[in-house]
Backbone as CSV, one residue per row, in Angstrom:
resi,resn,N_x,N_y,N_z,CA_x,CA_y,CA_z,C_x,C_y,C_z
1,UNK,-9.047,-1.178,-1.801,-8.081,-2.238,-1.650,-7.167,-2.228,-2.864
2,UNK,-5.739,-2.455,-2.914,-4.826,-2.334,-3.737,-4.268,-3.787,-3.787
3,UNK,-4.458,-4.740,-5.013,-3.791,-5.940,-5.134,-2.367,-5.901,-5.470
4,UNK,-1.667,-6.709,-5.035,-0.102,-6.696,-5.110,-0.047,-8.237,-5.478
5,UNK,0.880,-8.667,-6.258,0.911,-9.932,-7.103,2.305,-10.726,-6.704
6,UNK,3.357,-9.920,-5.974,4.596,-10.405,-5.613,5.042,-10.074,-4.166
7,UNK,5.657,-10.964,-3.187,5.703,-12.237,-3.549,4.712,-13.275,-3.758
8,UNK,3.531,-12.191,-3.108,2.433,-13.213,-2.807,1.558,-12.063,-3.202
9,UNK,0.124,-12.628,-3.192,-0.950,-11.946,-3.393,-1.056,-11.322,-2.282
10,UNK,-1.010,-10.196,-2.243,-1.807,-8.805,-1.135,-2.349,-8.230,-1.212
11,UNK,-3.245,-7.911,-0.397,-4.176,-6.712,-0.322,-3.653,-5.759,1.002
12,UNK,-4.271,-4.122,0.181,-3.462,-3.354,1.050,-4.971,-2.837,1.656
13,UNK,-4.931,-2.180,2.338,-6.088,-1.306,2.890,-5.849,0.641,3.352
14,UNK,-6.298,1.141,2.355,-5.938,2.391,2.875,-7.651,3.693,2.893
15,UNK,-7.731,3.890,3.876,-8.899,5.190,3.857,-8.786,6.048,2.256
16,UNK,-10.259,6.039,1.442,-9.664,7.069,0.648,-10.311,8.368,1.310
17,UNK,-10.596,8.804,2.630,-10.054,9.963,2.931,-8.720,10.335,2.545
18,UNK,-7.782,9.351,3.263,-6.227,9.508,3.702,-5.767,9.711,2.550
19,UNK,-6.160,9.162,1.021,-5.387,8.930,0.172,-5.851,10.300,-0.672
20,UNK,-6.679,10.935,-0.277,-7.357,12.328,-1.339,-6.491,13.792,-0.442
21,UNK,-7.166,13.588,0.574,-5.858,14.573,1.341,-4.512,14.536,1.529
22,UNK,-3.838,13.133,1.968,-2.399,13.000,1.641,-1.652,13.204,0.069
23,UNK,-2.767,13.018,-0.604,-2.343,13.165,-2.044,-1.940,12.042,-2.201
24,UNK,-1.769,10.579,-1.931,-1.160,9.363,-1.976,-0.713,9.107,-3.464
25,UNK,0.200,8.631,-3.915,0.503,8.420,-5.407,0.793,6.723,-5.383
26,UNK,0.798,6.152,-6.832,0.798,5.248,-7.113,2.764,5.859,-8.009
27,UNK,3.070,5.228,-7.504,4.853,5.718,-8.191,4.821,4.223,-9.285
28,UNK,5.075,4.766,-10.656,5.451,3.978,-11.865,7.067,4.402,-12.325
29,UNK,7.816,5.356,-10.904,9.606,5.436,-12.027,9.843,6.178,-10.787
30,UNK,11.344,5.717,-11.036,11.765,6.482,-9.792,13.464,6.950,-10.475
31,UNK,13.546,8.257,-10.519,14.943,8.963,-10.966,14.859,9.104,-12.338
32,UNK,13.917,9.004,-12.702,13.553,9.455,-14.330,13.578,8.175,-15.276
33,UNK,13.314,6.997,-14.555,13.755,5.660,-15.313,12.446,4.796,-14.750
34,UNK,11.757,4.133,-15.403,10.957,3.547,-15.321,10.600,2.477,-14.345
35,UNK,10.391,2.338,-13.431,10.853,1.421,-12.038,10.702,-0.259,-12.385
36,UNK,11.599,-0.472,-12.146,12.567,-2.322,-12.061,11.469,-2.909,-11.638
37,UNK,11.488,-3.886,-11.966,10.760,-4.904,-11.456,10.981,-5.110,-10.041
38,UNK,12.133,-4.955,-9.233,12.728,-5.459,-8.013,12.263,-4.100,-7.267
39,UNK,11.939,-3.171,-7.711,11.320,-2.194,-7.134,10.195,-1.936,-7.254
40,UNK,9.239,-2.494,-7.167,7.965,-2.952,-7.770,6.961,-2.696,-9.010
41,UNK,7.551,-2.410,-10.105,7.027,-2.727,-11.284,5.646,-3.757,-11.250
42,UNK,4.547,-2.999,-11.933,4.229,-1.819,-12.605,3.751,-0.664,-11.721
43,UNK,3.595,-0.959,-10.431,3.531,0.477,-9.971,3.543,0.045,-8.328
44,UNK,4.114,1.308,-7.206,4.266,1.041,-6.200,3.758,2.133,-5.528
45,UNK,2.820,1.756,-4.126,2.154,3.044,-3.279,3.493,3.914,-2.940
46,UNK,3.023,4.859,-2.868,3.870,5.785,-2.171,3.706,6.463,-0.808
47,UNK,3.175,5.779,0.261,1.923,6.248,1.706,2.561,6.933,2.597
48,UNK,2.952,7.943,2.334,3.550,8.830,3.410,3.030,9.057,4.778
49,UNK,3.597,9.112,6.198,3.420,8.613,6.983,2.523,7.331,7.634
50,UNK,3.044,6.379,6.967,2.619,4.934,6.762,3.720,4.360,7.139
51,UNK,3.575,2.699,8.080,4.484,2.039,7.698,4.905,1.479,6.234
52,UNK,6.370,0.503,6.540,6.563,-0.042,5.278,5.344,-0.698,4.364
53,UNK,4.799,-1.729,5.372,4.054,-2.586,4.902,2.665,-1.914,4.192
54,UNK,2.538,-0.830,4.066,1.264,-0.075,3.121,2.077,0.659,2.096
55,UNK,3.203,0.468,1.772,4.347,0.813,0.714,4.215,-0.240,-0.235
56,UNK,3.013,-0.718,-0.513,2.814,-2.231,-1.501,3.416,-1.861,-2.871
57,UNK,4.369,-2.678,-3.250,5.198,-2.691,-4.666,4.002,-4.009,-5.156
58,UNK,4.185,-4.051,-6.811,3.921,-4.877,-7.707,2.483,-4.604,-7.868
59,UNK,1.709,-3.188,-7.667,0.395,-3.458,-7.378,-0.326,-3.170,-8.804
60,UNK,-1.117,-3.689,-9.090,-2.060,-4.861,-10.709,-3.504,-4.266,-10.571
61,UNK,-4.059,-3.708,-9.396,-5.387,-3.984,-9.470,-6.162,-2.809,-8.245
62,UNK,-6.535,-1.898,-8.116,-7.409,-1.530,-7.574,-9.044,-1.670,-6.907
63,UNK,-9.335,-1.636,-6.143,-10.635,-2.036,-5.866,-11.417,-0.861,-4.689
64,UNK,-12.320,0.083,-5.161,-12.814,0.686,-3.784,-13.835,-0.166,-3.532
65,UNK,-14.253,0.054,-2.184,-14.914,-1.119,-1.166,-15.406,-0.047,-0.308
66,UNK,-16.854,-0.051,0.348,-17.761,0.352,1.284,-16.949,-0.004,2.540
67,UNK,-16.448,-0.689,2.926,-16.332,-1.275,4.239,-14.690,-1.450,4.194
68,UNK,-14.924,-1.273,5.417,-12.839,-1.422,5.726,-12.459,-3.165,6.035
69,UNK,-11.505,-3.273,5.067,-10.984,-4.942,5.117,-9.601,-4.383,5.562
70,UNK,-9.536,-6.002,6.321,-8.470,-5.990,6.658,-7.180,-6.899,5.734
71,UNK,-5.767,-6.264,5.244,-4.966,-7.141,3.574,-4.181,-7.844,4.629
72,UNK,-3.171,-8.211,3.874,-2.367,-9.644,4.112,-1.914,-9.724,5.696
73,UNK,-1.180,-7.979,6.147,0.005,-7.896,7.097,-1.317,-7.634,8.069
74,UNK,-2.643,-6.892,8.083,-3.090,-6.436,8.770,-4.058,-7.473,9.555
75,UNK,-3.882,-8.692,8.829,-4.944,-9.995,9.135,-4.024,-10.671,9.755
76,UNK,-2.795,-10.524,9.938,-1.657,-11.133,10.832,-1.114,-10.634,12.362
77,UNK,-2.265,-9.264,12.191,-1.968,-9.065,13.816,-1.117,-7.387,13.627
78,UNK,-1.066,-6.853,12.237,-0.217,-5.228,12.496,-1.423,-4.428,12.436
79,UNK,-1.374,-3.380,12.797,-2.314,-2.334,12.967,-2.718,-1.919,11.635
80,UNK,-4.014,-1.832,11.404,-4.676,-1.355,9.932,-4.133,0.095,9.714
81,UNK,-3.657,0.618,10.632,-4.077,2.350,10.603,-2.561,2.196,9.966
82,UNK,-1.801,1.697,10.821,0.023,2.023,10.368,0.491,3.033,10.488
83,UNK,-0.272,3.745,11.153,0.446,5.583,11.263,1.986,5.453,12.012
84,UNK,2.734,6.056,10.960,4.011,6.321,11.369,4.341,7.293,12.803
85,UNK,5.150,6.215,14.221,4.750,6.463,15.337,3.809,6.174,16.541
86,UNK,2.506,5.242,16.004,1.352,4.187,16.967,2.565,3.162,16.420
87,UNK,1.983,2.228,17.651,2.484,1.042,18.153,2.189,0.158,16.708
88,UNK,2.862,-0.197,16.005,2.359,-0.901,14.744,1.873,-2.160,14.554
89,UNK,1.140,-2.677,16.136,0.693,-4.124,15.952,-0.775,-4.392,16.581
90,UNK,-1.629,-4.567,16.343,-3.322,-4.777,16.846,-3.980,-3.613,16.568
């Protein structure tokens, strides 16, 4: 689970299968400049074929977890998986 602090507290949820084979990065700068706050400072997922909403900016805190939770967008009814292309809701 990946905590995000802005606007609100989030939690993201991502397989670390997905994230060891995709190579997933945590992006801290983008164009050789240290990334803005408005771009989520201090560090932002980078989840390639993911929707937006697993693109968590402002994220503070890491957590691995045994069991799959469901974070903010995914407890509201969008699909945990988010694969870019499935239907992105249940």
């Amino acid at each position: 689970m990946l905590s995000s602090t802005r606007p609100t507290t989030t939690l993201l949820g991502l397989p670390l299968d997905y994230l060891r084979v995709e190579k997933i990065l945590l992006a801290y700068g983008i164009n050789d400049v240290t990334l803005p706050p408005e771009r989520g400072f201090p560090l932002q997922v980078v989840a390639k074929g993911k929707y937006g909403y697993k693109w968590a900016k402002w994220v503070t805190e890491i957590e691995v977890v045994a069991e799959e939770r469901r974070g903010f967008w995914e407890s509201r009814g969008y699909s945990n998986s988010a694969n870019v292309g499935e239907f992105p809701f249940g």
